[in-house]
N, C-alpha and C positions, 0 to 999 in steps of 0.2 A: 504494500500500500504506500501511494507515497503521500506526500506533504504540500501543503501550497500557503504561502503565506497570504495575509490578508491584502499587502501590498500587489502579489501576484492575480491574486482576486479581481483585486480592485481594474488591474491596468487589462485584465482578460476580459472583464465584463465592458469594459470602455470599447475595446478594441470590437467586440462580438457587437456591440448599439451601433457598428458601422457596417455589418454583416451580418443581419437579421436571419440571412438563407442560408448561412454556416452557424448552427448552436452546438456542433460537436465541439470542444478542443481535444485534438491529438494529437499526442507525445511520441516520438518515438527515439529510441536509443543505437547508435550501429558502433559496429567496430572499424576504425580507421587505421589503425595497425595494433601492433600487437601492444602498444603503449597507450594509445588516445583513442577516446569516443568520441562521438558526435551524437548532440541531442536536436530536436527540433520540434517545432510546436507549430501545429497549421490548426485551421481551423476547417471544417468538413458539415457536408450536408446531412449526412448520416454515422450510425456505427456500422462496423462490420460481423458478422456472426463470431467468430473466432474474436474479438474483442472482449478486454478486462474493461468493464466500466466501472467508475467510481462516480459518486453523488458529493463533490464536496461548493458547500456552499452557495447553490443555486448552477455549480457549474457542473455538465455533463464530461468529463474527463475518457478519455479513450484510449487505450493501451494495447498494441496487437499484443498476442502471446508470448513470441519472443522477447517483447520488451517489459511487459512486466515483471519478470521475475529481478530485471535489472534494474529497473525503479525502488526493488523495496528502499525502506530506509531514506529515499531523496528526498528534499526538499525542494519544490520550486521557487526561487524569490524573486524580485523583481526591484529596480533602482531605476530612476532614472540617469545616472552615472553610467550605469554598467548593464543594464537591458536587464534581460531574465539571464540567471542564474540557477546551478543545477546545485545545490549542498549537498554531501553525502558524506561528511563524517559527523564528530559526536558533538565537535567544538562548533558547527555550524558555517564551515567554512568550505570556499568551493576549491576546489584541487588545481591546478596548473593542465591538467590533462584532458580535461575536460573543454568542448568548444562553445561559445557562445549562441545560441541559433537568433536570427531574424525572424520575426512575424509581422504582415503585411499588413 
């Protein structure tokens, strides 16, 4: 399960009041070599059958299968500084290896 902060919230529901015809958001996670991931965040008109969803906050959240299991434990956050942010250790901080994704 992951985490979303209320800032993350905040800036996803902003974002979806300009994309009424996408109330999906999904995540997803890949491997980009054997040291770094890539995360990304789109937004969708639907889920998909094989989809983990999550109910947090008013938001419909969407995880294919392979990426959830990589999600546990994350936090989503959000800055204006620094966009979204993927946290996944204990001090709440984001790792170096990790890539920042864009959403439209």
């Amino acid at each position: 399960m992951i985490s979303v902060t209320i800032a993350a919230i905040a800036k996803l529901k902003a974002i979806q009041a300009h994309h009424p015809e996408d109330p999906i958001v999904r995540i997803f996670v890949r491997d980009l070599d054997d040291s770094r991931l890539s995360f990304s965040i789109t937004l969708e008109e639907d889920t998909l059958p094989d989809d983990d969803i999550q109910q947090i906050d008013g938001l419909t959240i969407a995880l294919d299968r392979r990426s959830a299991p990589r999600m546990e434990g994350v936090t989503v956050d959000y800055t204006e500084a620094d966009g979204f942010r993927f946290l996944h250790d204990e001090e709440g901080r984001s790792l170096p290896l990790l890539t920042i994704p864009t959403l439209n």
